[in-house]
PQR file with spaces between the fields and no chain letter, atoms N, CA, C, O and H, PARSE charges and radii, in Angstrom:
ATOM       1  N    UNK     1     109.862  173.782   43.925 -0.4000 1.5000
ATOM       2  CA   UNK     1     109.778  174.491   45.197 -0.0000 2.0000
ATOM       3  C    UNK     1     109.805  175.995   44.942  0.5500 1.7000
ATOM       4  O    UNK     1     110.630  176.396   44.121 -0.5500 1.4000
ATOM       5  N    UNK     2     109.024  176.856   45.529 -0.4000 1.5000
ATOM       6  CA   UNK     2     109.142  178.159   45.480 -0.0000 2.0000
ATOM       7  C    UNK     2     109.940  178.633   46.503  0.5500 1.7000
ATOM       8  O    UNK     2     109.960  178.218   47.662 -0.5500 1.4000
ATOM       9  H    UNK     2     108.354  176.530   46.196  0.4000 1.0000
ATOM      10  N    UNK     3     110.730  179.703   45.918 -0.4000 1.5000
ATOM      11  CA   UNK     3     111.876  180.383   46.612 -0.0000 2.0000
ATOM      12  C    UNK     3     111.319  181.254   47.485  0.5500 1.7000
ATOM      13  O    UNK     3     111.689  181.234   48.659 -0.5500 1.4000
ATOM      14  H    UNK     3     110.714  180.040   44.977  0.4000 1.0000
ATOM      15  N    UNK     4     110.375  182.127   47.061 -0.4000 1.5000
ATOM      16  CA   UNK     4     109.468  183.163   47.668 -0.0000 2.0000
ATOM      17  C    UNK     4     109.490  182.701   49.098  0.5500 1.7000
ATOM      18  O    UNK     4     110.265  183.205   49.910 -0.5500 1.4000
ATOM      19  H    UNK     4     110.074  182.144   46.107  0.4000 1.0000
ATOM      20  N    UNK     5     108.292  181.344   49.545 -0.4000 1.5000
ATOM      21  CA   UNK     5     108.230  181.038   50.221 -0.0000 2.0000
ATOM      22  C    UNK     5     108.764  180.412   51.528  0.5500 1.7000
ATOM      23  O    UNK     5     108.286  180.252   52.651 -0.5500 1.4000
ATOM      24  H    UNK     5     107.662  180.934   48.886  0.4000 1.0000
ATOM      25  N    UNK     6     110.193  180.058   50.818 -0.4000 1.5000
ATOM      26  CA   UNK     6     111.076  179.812   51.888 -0.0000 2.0000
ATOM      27  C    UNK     6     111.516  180.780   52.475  0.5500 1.7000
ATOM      28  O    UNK     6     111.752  180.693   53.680 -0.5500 1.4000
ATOM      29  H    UNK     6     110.582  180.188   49.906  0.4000 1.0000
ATOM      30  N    UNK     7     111.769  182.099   51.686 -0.4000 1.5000
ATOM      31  CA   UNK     7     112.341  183.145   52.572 -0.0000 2.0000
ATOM      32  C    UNK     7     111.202  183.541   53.383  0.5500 1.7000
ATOM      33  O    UNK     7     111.426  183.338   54.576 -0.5500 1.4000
ATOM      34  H    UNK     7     111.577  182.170   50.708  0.4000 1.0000
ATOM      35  N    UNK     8     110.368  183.901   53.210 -0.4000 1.5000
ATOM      36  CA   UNK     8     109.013  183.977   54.367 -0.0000 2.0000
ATOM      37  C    UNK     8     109.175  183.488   55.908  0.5500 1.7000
ATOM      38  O    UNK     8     109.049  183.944   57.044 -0.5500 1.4000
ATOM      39  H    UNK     8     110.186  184.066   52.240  0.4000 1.0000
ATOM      40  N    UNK     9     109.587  182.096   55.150 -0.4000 1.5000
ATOM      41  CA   UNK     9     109.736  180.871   56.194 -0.0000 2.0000
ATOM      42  C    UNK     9     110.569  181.075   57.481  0.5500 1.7000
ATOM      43  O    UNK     9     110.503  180.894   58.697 -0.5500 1.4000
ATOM      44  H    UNK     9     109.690  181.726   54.227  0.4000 1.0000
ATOM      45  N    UNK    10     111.571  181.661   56.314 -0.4000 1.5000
ATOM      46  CA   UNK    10     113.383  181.361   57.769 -0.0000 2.0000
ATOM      47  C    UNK    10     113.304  182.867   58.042  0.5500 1.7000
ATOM      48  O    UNK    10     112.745  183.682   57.309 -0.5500 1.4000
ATOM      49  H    UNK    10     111.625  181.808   55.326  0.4000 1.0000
ATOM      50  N    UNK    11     113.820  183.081   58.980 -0.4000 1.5000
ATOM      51  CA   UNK    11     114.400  184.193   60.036 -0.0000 2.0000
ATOM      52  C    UNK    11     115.421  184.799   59.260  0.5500 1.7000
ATOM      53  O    UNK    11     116.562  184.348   59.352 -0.5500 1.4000
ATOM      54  H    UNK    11     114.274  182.419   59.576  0.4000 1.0000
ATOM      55  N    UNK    12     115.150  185.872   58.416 -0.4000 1.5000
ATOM      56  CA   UNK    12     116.375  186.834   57.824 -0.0000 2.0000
ATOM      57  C    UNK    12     116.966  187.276   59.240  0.5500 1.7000
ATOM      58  O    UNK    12     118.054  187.800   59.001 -0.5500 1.4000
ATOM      59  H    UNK    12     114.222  186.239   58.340  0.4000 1.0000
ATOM      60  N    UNK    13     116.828  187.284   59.991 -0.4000 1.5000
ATOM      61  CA   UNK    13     117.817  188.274   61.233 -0.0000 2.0000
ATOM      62  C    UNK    13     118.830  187.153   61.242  0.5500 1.7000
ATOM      63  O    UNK    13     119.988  187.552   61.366 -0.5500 1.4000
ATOM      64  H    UNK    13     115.944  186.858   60.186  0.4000 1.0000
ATOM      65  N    UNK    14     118.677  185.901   61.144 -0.4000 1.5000
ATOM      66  CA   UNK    14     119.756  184.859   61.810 -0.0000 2.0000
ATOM      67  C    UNK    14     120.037  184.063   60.096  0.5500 1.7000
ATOM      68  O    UNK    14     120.934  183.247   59.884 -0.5500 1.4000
ATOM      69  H    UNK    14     117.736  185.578   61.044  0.4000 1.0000
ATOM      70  N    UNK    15     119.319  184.413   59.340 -0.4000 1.5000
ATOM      71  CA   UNK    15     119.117  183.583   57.796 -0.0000 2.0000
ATOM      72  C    UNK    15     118.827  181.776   58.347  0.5500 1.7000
ATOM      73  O    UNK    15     119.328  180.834   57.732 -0.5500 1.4000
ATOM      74  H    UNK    15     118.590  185.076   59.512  0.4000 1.0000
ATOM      75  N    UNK    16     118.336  181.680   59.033 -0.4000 1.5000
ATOM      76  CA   UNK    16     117.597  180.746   59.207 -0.0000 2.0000
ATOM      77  C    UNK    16     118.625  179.523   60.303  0.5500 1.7000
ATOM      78  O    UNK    16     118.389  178.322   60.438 -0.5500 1.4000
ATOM      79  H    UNK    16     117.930  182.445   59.533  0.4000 1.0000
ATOM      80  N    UNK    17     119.708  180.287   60.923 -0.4000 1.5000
ATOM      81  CA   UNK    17     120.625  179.177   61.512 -0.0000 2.0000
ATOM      82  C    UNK    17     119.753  179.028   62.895  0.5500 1.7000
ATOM      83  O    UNK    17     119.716  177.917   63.425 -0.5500 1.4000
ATOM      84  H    UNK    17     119.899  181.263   60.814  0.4000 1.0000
ATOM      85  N    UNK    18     119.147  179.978   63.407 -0.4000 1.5000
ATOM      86  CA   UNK    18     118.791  179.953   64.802 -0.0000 2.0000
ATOM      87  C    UNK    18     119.835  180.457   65.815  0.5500 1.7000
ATOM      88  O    UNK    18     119.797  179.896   66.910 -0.5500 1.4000
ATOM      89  H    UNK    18     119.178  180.881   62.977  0.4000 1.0000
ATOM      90  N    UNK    19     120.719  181.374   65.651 -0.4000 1.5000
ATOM      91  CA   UNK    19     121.618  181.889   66.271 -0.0000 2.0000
ATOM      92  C    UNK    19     122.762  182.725   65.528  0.5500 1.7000
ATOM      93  O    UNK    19     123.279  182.005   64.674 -0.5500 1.4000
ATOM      94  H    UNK    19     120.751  181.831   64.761  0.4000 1.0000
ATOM      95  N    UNK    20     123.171  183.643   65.554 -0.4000 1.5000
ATOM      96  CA   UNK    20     124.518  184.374   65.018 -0.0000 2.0000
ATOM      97  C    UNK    20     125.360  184.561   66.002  0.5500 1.7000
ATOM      98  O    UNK    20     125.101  184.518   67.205 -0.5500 1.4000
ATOM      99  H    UNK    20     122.751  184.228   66.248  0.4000 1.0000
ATOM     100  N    UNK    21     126.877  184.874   65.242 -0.4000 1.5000
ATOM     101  CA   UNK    21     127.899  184.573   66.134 -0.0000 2.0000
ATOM     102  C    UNK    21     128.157  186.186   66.454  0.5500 1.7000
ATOM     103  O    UNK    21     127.922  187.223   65.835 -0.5500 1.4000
ATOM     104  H    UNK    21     127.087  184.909   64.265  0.4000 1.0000
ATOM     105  N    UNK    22     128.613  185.945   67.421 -0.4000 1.5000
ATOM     106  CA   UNK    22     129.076  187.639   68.316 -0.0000 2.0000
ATOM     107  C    UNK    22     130.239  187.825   67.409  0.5500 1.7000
ATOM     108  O    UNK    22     130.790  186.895   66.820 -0.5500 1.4000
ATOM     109  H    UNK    22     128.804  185.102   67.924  0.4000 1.0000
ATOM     110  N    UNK    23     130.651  189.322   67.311 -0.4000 1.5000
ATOM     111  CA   UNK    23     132.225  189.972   67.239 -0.0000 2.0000
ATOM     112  C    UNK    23     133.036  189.284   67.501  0.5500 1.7000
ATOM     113  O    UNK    23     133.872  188.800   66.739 -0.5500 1.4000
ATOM     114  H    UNK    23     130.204  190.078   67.790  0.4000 1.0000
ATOM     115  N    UNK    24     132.867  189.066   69.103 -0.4000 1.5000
ATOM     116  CA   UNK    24     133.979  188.962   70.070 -0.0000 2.0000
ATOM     117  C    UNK    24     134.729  187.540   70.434  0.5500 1.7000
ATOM     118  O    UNK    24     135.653  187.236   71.188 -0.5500 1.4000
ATOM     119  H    UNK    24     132.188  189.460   69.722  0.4000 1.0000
ATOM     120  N    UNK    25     133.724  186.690   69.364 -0.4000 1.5000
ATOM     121  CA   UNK    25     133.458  185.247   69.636 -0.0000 2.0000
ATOM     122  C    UNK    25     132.419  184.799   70.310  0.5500 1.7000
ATOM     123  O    UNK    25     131.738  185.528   71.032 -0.5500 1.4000
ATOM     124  H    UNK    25     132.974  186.936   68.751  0.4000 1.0000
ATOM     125  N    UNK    26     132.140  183.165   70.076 -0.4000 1.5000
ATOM     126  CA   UNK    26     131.201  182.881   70.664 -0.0000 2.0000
ATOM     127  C    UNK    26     129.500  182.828   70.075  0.5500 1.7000
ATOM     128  O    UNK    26     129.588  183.461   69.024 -0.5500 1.4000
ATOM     129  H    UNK    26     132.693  182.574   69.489  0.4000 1.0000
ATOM     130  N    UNK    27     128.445  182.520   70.181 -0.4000 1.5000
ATOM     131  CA   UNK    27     127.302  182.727   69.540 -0.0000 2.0000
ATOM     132  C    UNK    27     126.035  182.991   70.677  0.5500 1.7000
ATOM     133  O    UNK    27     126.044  182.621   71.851 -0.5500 1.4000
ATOM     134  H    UNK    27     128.374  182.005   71.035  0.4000 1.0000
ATOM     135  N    UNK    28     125.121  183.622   70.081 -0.4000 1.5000
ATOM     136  CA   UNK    28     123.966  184.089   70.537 -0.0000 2.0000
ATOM     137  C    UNK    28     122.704  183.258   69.924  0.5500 1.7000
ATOM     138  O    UNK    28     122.820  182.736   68.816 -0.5500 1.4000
ATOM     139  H    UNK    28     125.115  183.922   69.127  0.4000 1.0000
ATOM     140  N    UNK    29     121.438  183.143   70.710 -0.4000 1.5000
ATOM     141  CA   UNK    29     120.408  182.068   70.332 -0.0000 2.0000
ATOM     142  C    UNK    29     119.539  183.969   69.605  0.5500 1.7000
ATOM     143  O    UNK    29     119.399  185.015   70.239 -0.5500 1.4000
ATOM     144  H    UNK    29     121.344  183.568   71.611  0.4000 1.0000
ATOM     145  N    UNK    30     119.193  183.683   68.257 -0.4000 1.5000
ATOM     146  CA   UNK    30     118.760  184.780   68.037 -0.0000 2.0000
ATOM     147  C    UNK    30     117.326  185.182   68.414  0.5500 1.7000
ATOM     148  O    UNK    30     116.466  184.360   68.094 -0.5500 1.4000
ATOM     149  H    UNK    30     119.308  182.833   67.742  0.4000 1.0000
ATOM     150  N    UNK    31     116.891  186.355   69.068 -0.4000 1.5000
ATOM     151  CA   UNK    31     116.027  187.028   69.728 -0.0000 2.0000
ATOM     152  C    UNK    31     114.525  187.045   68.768  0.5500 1.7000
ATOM     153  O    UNK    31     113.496  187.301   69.393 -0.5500 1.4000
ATOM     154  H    UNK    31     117.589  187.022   69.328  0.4000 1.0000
ATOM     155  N    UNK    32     114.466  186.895   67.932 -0.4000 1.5000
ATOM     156  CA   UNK    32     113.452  186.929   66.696 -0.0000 2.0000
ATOM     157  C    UNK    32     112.920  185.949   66.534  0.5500 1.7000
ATOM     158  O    UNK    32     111.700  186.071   66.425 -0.5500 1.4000
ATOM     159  H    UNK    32     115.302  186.687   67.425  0.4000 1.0000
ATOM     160  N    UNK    33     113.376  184.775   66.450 -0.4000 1.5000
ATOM     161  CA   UNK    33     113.045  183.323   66.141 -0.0000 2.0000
ATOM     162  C    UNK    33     113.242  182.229   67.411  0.5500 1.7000
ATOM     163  O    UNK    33     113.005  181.027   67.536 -0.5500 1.4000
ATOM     164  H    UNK    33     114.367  184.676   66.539  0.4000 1.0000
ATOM     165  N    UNK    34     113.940  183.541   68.511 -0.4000 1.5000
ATOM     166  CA   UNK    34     113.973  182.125   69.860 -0.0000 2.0000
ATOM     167  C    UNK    34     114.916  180.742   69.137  0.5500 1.7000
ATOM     168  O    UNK    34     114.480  179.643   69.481 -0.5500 1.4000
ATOM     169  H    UNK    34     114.132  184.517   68.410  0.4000 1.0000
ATOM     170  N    UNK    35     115.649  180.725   68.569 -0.4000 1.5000
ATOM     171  CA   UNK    35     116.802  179.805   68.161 -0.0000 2.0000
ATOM     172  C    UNK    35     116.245  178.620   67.291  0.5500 1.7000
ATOM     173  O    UNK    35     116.894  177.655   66.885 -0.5500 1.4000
ATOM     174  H    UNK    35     116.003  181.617   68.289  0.4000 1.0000
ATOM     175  N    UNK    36     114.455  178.978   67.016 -0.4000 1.5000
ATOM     176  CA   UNK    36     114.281  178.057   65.833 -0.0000 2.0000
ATOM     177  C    UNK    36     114.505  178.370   64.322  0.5500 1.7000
ATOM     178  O    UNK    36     113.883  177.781   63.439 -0.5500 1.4000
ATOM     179  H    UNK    36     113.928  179.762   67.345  0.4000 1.0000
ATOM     180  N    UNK    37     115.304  179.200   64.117 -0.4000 1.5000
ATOM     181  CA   UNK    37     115.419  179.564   62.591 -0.0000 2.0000
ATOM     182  C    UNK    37     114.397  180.049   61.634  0.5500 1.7000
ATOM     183  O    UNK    37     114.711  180.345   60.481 -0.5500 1.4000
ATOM     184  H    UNK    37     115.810  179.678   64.835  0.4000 1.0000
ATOM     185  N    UNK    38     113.188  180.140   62.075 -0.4000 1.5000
ATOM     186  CA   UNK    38     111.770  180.227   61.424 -0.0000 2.0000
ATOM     187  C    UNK    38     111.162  181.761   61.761  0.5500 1.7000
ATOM     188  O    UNK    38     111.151  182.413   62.806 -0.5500 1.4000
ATOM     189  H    UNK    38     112.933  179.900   63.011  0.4000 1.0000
ATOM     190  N    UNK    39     110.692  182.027   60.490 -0.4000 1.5000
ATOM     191  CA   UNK    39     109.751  183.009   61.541 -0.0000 2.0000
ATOM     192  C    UNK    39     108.333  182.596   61.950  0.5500 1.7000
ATOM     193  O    UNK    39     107.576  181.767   61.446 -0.5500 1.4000
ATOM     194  H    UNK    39     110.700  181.498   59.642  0.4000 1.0000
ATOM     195  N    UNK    40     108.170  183.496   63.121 -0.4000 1.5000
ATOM     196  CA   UNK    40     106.780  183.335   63.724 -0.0000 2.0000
ATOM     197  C    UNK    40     105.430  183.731   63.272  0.5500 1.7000
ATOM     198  O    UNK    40     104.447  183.474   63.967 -0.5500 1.4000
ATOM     199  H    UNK    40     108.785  184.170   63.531  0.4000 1.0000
């Protein structure tokens, strides 16, 4: 498997979860990928 290509793949803003968690608590659906973990 090439590594290259997976990072391409997933959403560095969220690293591919489809959401990051707030400060304050709690989580957000991330804005970049719309909460599929992928990029577009």
């Amino acid at each position: 498997m090439n590594v290259t290509s997976t990072e391409k793949t997933t959403c560095t803003y969220c690293s591919g979860k489809g959401y990051f968690q707030l400060i304050l608590g709690g989580s957000e659906t991330c804005p970049r990928c719309d909460g599929t973990g992928k990029n577009k």
